[in-house]
C-alpha positions in Angstrom: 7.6 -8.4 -43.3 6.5 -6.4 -40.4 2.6 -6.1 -42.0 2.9 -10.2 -41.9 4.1 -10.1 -38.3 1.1 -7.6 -37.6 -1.5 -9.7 -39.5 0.1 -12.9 -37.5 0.1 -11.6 -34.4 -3.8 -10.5 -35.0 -4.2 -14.4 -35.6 -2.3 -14.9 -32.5 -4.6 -13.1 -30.5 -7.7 -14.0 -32.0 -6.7 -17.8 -30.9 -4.8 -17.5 -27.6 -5.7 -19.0 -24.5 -4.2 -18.8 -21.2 -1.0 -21.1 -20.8 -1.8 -23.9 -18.2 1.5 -23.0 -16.5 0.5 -19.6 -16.2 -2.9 -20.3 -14.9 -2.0 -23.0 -12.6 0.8 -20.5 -10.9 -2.0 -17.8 -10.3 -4.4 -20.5 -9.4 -1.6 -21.5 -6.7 -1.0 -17.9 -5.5 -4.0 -17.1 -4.8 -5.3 -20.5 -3.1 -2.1 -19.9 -0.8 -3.2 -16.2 -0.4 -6.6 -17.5 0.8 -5.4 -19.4 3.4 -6.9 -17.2 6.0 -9.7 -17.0 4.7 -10.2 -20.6 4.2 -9.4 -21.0 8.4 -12.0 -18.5 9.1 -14.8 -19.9 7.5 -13.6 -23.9 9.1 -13.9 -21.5 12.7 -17.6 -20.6 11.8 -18.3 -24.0 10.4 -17.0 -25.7 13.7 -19.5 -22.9 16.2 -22.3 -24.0 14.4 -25.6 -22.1 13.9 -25.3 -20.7 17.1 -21.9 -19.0 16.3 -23.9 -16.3 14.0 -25.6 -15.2 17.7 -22.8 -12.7 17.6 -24.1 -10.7 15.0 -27.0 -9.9 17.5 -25.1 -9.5 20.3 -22.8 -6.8 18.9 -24.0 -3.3 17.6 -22.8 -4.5 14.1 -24.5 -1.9 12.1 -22.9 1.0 13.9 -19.7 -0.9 13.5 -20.2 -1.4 9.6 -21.5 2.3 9.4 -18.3 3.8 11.1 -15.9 1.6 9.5 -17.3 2.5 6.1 -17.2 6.5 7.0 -13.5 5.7 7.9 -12.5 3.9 4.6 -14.1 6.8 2.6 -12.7 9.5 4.7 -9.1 8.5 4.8 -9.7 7.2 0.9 -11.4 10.6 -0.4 -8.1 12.3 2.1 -5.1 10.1 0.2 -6.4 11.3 -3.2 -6.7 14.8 -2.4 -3.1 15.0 -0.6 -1.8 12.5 -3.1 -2.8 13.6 -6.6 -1.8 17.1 -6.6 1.7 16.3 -5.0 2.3 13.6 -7.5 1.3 16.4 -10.2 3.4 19.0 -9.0 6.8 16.6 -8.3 6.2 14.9 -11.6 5.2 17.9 -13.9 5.9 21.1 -13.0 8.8 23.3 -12.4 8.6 23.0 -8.7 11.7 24.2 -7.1 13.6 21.0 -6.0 11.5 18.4 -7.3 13.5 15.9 -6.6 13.9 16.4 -3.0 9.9 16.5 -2.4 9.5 13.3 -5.0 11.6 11.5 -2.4 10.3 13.6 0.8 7.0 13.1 -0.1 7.1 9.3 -0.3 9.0 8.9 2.9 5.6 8.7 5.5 5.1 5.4 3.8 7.9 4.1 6.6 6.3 5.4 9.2 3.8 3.2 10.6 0.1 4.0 11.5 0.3 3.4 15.6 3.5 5.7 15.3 1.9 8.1 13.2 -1.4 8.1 16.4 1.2 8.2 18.7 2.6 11.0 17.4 -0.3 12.9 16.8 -1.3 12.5 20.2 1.9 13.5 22.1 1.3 16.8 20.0 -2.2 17.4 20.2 -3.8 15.3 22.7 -4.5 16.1 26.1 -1.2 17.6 27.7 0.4 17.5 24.3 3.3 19.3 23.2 0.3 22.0 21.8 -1.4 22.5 24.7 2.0 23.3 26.8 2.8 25.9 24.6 -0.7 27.6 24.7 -0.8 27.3 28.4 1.6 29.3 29.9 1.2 32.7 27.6 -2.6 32.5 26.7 -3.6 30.0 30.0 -5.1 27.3 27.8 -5.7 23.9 29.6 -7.7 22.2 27.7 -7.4 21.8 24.1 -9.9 20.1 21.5 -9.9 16.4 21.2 -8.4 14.3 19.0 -9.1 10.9 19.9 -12.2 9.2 17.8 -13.0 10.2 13.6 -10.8 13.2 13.1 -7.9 11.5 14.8 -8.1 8.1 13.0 -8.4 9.6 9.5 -5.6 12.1 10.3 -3.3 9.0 11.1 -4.2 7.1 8.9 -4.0 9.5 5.8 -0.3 10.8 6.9 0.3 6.7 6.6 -1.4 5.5 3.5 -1.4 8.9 0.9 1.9 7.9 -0.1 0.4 4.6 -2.1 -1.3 7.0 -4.2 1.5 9.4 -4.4 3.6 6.9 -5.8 1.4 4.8 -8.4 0.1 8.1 -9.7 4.1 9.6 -9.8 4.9 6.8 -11.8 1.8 6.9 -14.4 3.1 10.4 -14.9 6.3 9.8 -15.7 5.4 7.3 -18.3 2.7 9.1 -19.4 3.2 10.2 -23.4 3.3 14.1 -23.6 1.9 13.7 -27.2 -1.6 13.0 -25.6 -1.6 16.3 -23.8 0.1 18.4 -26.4 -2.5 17.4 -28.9 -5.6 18.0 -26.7 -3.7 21.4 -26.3 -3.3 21.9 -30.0 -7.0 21.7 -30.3 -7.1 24.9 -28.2 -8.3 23.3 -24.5 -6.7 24.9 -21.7 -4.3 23.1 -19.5 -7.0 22.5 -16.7 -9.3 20.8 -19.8 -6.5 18.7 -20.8 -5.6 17.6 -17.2 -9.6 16.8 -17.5 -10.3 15.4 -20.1 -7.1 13.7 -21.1 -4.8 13.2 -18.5 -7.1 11.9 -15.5 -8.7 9.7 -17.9 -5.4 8.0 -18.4 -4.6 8.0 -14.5 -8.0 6.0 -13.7 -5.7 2.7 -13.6 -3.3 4.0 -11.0 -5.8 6.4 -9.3 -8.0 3.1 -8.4 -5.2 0.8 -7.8 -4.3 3.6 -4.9 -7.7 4.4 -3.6 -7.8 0.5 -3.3 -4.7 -0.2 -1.7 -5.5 3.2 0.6 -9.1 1.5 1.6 -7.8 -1.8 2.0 -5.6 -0.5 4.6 -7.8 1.2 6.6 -10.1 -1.7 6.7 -7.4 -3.7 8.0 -5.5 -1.2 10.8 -5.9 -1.8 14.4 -2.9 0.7 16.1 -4.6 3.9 14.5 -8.0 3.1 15.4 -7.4 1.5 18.8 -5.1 4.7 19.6 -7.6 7.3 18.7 -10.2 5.1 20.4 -12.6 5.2 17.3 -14.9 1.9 16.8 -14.4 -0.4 14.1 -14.4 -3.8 13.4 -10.9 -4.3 13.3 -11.1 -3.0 17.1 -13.5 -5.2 17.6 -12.2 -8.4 16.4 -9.2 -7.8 18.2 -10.9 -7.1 21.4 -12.9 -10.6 21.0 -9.2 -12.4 20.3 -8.3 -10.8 23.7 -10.8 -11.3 25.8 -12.1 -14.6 24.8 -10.8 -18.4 24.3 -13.5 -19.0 22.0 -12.3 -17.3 19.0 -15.7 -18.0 17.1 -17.1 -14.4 17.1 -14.0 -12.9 16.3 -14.2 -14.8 13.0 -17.6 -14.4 12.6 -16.4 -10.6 12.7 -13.6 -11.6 10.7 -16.4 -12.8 8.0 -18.4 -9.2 8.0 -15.3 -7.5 7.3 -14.5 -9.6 4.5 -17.7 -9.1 2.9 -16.9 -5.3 2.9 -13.8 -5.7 1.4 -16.2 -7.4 -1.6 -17.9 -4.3 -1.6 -15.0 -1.8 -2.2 -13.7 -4.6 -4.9 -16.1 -4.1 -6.7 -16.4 -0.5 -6.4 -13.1 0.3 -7.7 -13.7 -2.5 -10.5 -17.1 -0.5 -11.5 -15.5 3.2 -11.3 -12.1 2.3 -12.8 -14.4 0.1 -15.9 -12.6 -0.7 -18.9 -9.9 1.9 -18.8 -6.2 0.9 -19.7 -3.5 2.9 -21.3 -1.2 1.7 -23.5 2.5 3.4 -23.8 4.1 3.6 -27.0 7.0 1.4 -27.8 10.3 2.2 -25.7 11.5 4.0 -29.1 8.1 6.4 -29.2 8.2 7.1 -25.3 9.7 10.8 -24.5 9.8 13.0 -22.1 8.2 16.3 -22.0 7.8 19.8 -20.9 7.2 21.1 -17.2 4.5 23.0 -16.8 5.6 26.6 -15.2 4.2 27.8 -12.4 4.7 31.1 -12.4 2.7 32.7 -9.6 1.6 29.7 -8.2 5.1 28.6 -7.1 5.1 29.7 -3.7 1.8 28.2 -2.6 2.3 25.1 -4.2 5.5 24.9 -2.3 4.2 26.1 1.0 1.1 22.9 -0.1 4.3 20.5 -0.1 6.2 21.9 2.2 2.9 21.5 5.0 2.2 17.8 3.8 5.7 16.7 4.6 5.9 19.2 7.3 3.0 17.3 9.0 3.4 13.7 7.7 7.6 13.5 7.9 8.8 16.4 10.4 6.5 16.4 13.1 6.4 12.5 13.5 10.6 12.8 13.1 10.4 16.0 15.4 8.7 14.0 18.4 10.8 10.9 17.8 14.0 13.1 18.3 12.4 14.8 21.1 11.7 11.4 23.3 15.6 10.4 22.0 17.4 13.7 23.4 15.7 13.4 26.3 16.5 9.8 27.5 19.7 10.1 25.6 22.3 8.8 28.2 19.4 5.7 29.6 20.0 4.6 25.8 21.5 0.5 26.0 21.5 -2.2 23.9 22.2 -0.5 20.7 23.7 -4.5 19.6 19.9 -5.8 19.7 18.4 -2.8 18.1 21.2 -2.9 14.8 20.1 -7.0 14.9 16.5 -6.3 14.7 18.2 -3.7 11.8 19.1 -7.0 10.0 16.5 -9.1 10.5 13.8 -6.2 9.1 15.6 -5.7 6.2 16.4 -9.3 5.3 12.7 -10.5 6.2 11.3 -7.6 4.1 13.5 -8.5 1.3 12.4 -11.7 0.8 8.8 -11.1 1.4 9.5 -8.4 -1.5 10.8 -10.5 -4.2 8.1 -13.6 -3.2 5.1 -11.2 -4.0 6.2 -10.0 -6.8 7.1 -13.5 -8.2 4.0 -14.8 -7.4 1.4 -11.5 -8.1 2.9 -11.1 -11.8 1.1 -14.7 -13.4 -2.4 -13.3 -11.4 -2.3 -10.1 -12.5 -1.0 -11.8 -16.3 -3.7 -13.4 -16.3 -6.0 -10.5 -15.1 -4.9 -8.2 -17.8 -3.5 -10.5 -21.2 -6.5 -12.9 -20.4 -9.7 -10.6 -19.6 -12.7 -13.4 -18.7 -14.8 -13.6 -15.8 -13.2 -15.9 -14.0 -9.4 -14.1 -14.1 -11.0 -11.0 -13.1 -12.7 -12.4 -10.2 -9.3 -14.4 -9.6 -7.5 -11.3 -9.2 -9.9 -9.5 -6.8 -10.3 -12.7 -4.5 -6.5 -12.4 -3.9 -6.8 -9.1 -2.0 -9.3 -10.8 0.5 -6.1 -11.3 2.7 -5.3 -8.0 3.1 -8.9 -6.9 4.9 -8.0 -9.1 7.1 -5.9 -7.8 10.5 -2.5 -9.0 11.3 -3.3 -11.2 13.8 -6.0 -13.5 12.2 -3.7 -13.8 9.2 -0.8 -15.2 11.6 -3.2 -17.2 14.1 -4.6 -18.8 10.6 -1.2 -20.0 9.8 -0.3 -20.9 12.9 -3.4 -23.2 13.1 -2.2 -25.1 9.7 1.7 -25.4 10.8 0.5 -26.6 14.1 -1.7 -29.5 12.0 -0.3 -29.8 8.9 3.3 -28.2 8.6 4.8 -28.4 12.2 8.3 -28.3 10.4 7.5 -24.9 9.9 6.2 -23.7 12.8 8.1 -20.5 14.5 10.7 -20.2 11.0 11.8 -17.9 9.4 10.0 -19.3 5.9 6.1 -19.3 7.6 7.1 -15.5 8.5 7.8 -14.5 5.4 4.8 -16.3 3.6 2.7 -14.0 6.4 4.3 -11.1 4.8 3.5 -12.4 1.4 -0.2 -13.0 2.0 -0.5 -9.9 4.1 0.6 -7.8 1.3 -0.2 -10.0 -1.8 -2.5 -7.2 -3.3 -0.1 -4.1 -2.9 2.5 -6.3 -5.1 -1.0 -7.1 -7.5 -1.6 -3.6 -8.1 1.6 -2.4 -9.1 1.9 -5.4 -11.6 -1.9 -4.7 -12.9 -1.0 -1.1 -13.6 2.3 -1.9 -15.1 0.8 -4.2 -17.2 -2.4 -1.9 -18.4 0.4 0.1 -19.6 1.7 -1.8 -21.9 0.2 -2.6 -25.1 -0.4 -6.1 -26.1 0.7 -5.7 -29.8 4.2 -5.4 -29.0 4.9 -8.7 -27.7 2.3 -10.2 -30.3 4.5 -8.6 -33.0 7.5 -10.5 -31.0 6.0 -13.9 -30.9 4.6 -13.1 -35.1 8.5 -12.8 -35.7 9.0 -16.3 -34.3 10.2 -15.4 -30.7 9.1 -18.0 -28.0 6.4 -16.4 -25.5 8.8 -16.7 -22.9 11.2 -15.0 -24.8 9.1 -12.5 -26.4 7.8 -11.2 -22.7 11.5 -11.1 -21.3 12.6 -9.1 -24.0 9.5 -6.8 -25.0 7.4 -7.1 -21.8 9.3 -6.7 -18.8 11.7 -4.1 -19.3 7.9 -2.0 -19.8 6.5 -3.3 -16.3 10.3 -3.6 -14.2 9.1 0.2 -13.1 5.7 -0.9 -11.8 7.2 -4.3 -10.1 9.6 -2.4 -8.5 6.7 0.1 -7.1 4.8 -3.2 -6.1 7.8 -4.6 -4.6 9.2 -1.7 -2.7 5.2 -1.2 -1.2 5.6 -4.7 0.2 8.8 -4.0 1.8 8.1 -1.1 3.6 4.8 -2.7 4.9 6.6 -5.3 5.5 9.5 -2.9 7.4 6.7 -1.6 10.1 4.5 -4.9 10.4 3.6 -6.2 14.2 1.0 -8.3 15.1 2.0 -11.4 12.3 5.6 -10.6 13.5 5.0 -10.7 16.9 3.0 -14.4 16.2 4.7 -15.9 14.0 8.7 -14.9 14.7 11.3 -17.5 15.5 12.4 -17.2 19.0 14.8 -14.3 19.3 14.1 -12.2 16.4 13.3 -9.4 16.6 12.7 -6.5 14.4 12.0 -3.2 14.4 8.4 -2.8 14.3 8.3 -5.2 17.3 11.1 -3.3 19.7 8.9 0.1 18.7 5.6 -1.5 20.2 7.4 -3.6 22.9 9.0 -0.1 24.3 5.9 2.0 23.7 3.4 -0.6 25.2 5.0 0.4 28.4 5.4 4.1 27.5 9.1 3.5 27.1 9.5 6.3 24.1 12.9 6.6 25.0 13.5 3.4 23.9 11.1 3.3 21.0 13.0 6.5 19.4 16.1 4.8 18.3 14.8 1.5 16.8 11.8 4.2 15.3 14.5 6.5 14.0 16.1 3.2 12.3 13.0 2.5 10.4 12.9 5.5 9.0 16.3 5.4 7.9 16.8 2.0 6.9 13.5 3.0 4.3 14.3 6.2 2.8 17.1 4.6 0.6 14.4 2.1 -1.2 11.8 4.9 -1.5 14.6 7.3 -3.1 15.1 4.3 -5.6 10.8 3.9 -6.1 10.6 7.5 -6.5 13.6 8.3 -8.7 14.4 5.5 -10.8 12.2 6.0 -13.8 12.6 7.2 -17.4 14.4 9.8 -18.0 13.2 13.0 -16.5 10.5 15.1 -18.4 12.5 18.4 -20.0 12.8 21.7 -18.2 10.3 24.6 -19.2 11.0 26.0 -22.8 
């Protein structure tokens, strides 16, 4: 019976097409997703010929050149902090894993122009640093920070987590018979992390990078902070200082076209590879490695990447709090923007992942041409700052959707476009994880396809939906500029009160609603970090 369900579901396969439903719901995504993009180009069409004079009138090439060097310095950074943590929390017998698997994750809240901040009351000019050198060793001046070094710094303590996490959760359902047969063969454990194990990672490892570049491309606080030129600076220094937002789209265009380019990087490195976990009967769990000698520095490695990327930023934070302590008021606003951050990113959450899963379905079950480039036109939105995403939308509600104009429903589709390719990712992995067969074997057996997927397919993927959908609402938890657009009067969130207070160099005021993000986060990355398959078996 089960060799006809096999042969069957061969048949099935051989056969199948895409179901119209399916691809009309990722067609729809997507074309939603594209909005922005769709309003740039109408802002180019409408300036004409003339509108492309702003590519001579700008030093465009420097700007490409550094944003590039930015993208594949804070890229080449995430991987280097991220991998090895992910290794040593999901693998090893590091002394309190499960602390670091959680403490390691927790920068993800904090948000980039927080992180600059940060770095800059320690280090910058008349930084915490330089007052402590002064006095004993009579040090006034102290080396800058503000321009490359600074902006990568930032920007890695914020975006290594998304590697962190993808690649955590590749080795947690990674099968230990791979490794313990390339062992059997007599490689060591660094040839099997080689040649067996990193192979398998590719998927996550470029759905990382990609989310980790596409971030960068996309930041304004970080770069505008550190005072580093890129386009993103750029474009929002044309939406500043002119009416004619023209050249700021034109901009908009260029950086668009980059994000082409890393697409299809990623698409080129990460190839054809896909790993396929066993049934949920096959999967175990395996052995830590042991340390041994190496316990202590790998510690003392994850003890200074949190150190640098959660204390310090916390450190400051509680600093500016206990120092305006008593001028603290209006804790009532700060718990309501409390609410309306978590209920905003809540939403926003589940939407993507309900409407990433049919493209990245299709993507994966469906490999053509056209899927493919489907799925990799849907992360167009996310190269694309805050603030041309919401003054896109609020060009369409203004002429085609005033109903919705300043609700609560246009915010959270912001959200949802914003971050459409974070919740992409974590389905695509999922989903490269799983192998086929299984559900063909289901539907061979007579199940419905519907059925077959709900009871074969997504108890597989529910780990990498929920890493999608918990990405999304932490973004979502420490987004600005679409918030400060597109908000119905009176709300408020946190991300918003943080920048309001800090605009004015408030910090006293940005500490508590800052300390609240934090907070209000760390119990949905405990849950992304911890709740996985069962935990791989102590040393033997």
């Amino acid at each position: 019976m089960i060799r006809g369900a096999v042969a069957k579901a061969g048949a099935l396969r051989a056969r199948r097409r895409p179901p119209f439903l399916l691809v009309g719901a990722a067609v729809t995504a997507v074309a939603l997703v594209c909005l922005p993009l769709a309003y740039l180009v109408l802002r180019v069409a409408e300036g004409g010929s003339d509108a492309w004079s702003v590519l001579g009138r700008h030093r465009i090439l420097e700007l490409v050149g550094n944003t590039a060097v930015l993208v594949v310095a804070v890229t080449c950074a995430a991987l280097v902090v991220g991998v090895p943590l992910a290794w040593l929390v999901a693998r090893t017998d590091l002394p309190g894993h499960r602390f670091w698997a959680v403490a390691a994750a927790l920068p993800l809240v904090i948000p980039s122009y927080v992180a600059a901040l940060v770095l800059l009351a320690a280090f910058g000019p008349r930084g915490f640093l330089q007052q402590v050198l002064e006095r004993p060793f009579g040090i006034e001046r102290v080396p800058e920070i503000y321009g490359l070094g600074g902006a990568v710094l930032a920007l890695t303590i914020s975006t290594y987590p998304y590697v962190y996490l993808l690649v955590v959760a590749a080795l947690r359902e990674l099968d230990p018979a791979l490794e313990e047969a390339s062992r059997g063969l007599g490689r060591s454990r660094a040839q099997t992390f080689r040649l067996v194990t990193l192979p398998v990672l590719r998927p996550s490892l470029g759905a990382g990078a990609l989310l980790v570049a596409l971030y960068t491309l996309s930041d304004f606080g970080a770069v505008s902070l550190m005072q580093y030129s890129s386009l993103t600076r750029a474009i929002f220094l044309q939406y500043r200082s002119l009416f004619d937002r023209t050249p700021a789209g034109i901009l908009s265009l260029v950086l668009v076209v980059l994000t082409l380019v890393v697409l299809l990087l990623e698409a080129y490195w990460r190839g054809r590879a896909r790993y396929h976990r066993p049934s949920p009967g096959a999967a175990r769990a395996g052995q830590r490695v042991r340390l041994g000698r190496w316990r202590w520095p790998a510690l003392a490695f994850c003890g200074g990447v949190v150190g640098f990327a959660l204390l310090l930023p916390l450190a400051v934070i509680g600093y500016w709090l206990e120092r305006s302590v008593a001028l603290e008021r209006g804790l009532g606003d700060v718990w309501g923007a409390a609410l309306n951050s978590v209920v905003a990113s809540g939403l926003a959450a589940g939407a993507a992942v309900a409407a990433a899963l049919p493209v990245a379905l299709l993507a994966v079950r469906y490999p053509a041409g056209w899927s493919r480039a489907l799925e990799r036109l849907s992360y167009s939105s996310n190269a694309l700052p805050g603030i041309v995403i919401a003054l896109s939308l609020v060009f369409f509600a203004a002429n085609y959707a005033g109903f919705a104009y300043q609700t609560l429903a246009l915010l959270v589709f912001a959200y949802v476009v914003r971050f459409f390719p974070q919740a992409v990712a974590g389905a695509h992995s999922a989903l490269l994880r799983v192998d086929p067969r299984l559900e063909e074997a289901a539907r061979g057996l007579g199940k419905t396809p519907p059925r077959a997927f709900a009871s074969v397919t997504a108890p597989l993927v529910a780990p990498g939906l929920l890493a999608g959908a918990a990405l999304v609402f932490l973004s979502t938890m420490k987004e600005l500029p679409a918030t400060l657009l597109l908000a119905p009067i009176g709300f408020e969130t946190l991300a918003t009160q943080v920048w309001t207070a800090t605009t004015v160099a408030s910090y006293s005021k940005a500490a508590f609603p800052a300390l609240l993000l934090v907070l209000f986060s760390a119990p949905f990355v405990y849950l992304l970090t911890l709740r996985r398959r069962p935990e791989v078996d102590a040393p033997g």
